[in-house]
C-alpha positions in Angstrom: 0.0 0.0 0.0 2.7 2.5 0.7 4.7 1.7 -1.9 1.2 2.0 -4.3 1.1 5.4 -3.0 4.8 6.7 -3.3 4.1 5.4 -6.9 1.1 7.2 -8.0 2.9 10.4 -6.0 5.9 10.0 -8.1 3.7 9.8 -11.5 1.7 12.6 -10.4 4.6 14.8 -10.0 6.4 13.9 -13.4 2.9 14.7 -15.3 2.5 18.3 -13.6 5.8 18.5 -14.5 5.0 18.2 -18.2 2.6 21.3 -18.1 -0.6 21.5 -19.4 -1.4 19.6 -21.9 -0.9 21.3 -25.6 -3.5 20.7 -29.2 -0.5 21.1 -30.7 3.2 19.6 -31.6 5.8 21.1 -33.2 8.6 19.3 -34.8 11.9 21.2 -35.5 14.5 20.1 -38.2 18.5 20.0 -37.7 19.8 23.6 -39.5 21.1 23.1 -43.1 23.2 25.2 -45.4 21.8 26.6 -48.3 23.3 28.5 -50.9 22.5 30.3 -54.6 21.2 27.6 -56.9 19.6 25.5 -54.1 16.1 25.2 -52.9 14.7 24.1 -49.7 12.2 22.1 -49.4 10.4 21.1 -45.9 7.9 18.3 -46.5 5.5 16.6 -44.1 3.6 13.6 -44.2 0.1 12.7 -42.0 0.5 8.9 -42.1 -2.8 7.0 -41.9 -3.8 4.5 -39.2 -4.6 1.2 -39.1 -8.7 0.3 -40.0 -11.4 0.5 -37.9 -9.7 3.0 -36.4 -11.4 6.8 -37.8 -8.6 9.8 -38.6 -9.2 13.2 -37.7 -8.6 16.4 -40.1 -5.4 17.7 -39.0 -4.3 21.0 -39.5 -0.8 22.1 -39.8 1.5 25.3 -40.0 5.1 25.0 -42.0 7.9 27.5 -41.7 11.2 27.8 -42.6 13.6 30.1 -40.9 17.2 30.9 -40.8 19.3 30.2 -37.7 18.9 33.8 -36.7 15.6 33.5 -36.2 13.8 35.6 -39.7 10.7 33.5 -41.0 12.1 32.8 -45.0 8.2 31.4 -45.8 5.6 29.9 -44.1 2.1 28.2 -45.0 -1.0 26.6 -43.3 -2.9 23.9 -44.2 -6.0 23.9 -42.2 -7.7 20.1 -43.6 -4.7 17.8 -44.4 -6.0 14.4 -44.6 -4.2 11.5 -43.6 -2.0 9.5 -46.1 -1.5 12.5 -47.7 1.5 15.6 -47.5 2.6 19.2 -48.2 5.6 20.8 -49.2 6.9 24.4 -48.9 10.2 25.4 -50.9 12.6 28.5 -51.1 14.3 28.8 -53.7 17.8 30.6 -53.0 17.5 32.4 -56.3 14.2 34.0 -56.5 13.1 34.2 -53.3 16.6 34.9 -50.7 17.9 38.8 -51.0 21.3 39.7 -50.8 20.0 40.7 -47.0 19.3 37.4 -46.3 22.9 36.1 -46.2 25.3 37.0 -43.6 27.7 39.8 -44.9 30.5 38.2 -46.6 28.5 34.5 -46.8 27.7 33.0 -49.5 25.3 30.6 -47.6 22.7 30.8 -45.0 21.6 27.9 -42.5 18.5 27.4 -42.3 15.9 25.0 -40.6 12.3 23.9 -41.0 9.3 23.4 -38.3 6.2 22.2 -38.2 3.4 22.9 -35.9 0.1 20.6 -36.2 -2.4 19.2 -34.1 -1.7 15.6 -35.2 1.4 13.8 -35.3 3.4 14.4 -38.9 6.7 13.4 -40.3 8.6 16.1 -41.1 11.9 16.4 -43.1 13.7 18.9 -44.6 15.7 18.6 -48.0 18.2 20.7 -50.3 17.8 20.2 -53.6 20.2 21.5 -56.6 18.2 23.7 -58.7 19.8 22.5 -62.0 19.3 19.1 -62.0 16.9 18.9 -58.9 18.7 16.0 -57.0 18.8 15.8 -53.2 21.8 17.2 -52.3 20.7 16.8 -48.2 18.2 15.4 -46.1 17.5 16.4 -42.2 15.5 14.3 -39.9 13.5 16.3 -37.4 12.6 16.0 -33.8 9.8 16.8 -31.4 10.7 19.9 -30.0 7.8 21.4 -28.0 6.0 20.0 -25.9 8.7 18.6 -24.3 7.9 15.0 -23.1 9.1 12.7 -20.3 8.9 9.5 -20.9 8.7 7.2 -18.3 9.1 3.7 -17.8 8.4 1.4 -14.5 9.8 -1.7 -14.0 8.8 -4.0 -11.3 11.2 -6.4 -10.0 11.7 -9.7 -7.8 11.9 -7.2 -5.0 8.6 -5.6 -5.6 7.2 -9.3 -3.9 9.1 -8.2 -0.7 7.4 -4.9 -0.4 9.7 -2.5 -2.6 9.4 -1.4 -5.6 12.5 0.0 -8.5 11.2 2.8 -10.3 13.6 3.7 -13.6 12.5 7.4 -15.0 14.7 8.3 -18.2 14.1 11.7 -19.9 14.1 12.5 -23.5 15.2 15.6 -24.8 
């Protein structure tokens, strides 16, 4: 019985410590470089899931920034069905100013996030203009809300009256 309590006290304490809970994530990509004759392109994908289960509309923003923190393009998609995906591309040579490119650089990192109210997939690519072949691919990673994932694991002690609790945290 105690140890039932400390349990469900311990549990208690890591959810409050998650915040309230949020419609929406948003996953971040790693930064890229991107220079003239180059496009971006941040794609994501609402899988499906498995039958009889139903699927919900899901509505998503995409952006892609540089590292300082200026919004390069952005778009919303307010009914994406699942099994289906969006892209959103800049181009570096129509749509990136002189401005946009650290004095003296001849490149600009970059990085791509999505914010949705489902779970997406979401990469980010760099693409040569000329002969439109992937030149780069980053992964992405849930970045807000931040989750603790926890994971009990009762032992052959838990029979004597204690139990080994193993938290681990994921960034």
């Amino acid at each position: 019985m105690r140890t039932t309590v400390l349990l469900t006290t311990i549990l208690s304490a890591l959810a409050m410590a998650q915040g309230p809970s949020f419609n929406s994530l948003q996953r971040t990509t790693d930064a890229v470089g991107m220079t003239s004759g180059q496009t971006a392109r941040l794609t994501i994908v609402y899988p499906t899931v498995p039958a009889p289960l139903l699927q919900t509309l899901c509505s998503v923003t995409l952006v892609i920034k540089d590292t300082q923190g200026a919004v390069l393009k952005s778009m919303t998609v307010d009914k994406l069905v699942g099994g289906t995906g969006v892209t959103l591309d800049v181009n570096a040579d129509n749509e990136l100013s002189s401005r946009t490119f650290p004095a003296g650089a001849a490149r600009v990192q970059i990085y791509g996030l999505s914010i949705a109210t489902c779970h997406l997939v979401t990469s980010l690519e760099i693409l040569d203009n000329l002969t439109l072949k992937t030149i780069a691919v980053a992964g992405s990673h849930q970045t807000y809300p931040v989750t603790i994932s926890t994971r009990v694991t009762a032992s052959k002690s838990e029979l004597s009256g204690s139990t080994q609790l193993d938290s681990t945290t994921n960034h």
